[in-house]
C-alpha positions in Angstrom: -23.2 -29.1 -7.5 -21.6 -26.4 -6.2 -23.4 -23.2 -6.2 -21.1 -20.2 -7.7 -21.4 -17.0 -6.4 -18.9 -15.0 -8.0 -15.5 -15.4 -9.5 -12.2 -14.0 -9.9 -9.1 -15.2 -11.4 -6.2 -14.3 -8.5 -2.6 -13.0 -9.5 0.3 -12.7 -7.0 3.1 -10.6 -9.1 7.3 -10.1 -8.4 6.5 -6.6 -8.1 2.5 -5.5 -7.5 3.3 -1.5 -7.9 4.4 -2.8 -11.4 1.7 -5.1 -11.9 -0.7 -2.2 -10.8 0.2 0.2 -13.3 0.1 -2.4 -16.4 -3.6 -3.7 -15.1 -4.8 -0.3 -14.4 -3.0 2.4 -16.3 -1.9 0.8 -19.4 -4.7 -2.1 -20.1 -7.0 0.3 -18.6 -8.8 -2.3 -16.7 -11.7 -0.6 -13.8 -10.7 -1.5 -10.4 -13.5 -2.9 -8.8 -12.4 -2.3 -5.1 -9.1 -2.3 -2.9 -8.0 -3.6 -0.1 -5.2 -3.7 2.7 -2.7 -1.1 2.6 1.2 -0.5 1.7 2.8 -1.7 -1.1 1.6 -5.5 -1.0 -2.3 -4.3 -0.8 -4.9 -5.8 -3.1 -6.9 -4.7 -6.0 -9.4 -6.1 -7.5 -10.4 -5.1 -11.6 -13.4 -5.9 -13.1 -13.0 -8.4 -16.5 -16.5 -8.3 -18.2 -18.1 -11.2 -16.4 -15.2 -12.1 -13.9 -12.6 -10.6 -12.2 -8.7 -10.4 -11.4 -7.3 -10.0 -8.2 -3.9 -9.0 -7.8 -2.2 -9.3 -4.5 0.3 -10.4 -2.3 3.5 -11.3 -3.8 5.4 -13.8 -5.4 9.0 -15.3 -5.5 8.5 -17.6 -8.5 7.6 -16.6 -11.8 4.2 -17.2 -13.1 3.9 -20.7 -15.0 3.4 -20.5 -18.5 0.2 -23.0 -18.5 -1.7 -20.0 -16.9 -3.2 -17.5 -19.6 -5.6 -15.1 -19.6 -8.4 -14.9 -22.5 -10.2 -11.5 -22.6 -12.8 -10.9 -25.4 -12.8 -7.6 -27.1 -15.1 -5.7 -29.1 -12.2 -4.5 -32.1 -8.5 -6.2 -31.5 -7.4 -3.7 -34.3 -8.5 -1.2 -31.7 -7.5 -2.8 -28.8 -3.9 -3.4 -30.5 -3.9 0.1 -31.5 -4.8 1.6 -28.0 -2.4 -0.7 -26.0 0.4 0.0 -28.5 0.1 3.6 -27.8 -0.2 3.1 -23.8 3.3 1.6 -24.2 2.5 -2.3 -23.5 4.4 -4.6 -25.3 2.4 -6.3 -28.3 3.5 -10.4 -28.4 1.8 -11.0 -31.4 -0.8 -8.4 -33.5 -4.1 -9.2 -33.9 -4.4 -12.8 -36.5 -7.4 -14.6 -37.6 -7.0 -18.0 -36.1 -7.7 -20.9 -38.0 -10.7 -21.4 -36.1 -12.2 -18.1 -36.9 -11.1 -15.4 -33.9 -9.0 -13.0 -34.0 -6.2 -13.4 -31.5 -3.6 -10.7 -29.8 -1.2 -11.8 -27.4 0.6 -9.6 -24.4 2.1 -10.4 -21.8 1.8 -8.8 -18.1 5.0 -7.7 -16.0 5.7 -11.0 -14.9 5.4 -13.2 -18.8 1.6 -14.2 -17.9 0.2 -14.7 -21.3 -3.1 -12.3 -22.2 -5.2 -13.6 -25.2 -7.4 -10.6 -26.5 -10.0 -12.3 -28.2 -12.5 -11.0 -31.1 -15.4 -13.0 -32.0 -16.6 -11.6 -35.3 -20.3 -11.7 -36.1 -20.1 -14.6 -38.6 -18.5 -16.7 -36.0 -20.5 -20.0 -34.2 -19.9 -18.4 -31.1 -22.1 -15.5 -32.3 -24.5 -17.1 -34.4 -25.8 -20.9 -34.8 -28.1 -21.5 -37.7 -31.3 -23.2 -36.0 -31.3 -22.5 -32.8 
């Protein structure tokens, strides 16, 4: 098996100045660290036990099999937050069907973001017996 060090999940947007600001500014994400210089340079955020790297640039839109799924502590809040920072709310927060609450946005270029809550009755929380 293959021995994983670290991760990070990599992004190449239409515009990265734009991309920049919604990663940083409006979902507030912590960049990690930077690199290169100019308007094509990298950054790196930090997402809880991974990471997203945007960089580089892209010609093609993003395909829409590629999602993001980024647990939060209180979607209400989350919704609440990024709703006043100006992004774009896809969808409010819902209880699924399968017992998390879902909130989809969408980054500059239509990547899909799933903020996830897992409340404290869920099996992903809590499993009776173990």
């Amino acid at each position: 098996m293959v021995h994983v060090l670290s991760s990070r999940t990599l992004i190449r947007p239409s515009d990265p100045e734009r991309s920049r600001r919604f990663y940083g500014e409006q979902l507030g994400l912590a960049v990690y660290r930077e690199f290169g210089d100019g308007p094509d340079r990298g950054t790196v955020y930090f997402l809880g036990g991974g990471f997203l790297e945007v960089s580089g640039r892209s010609e093609v839109p993003p395909s829409p099999a590629v999602r993001l799924w980024l647990q939060v502590e209180d979607a209400d809040r989350a919704h609440e937050e990024l709703r006043a920072r100006g992004v774009e709310i896809v969808r409010p927060p819902v209880r699924e069907p399968w017992g998390l609450i879902e909130m989809w946005i969408e980054d500059p270029d239509g990547t899909r973001i799933v903020l996830v809550e897992v409340p404290a009755d869920h099996p992903i929380r809590y499993r009776p017996g173990i």
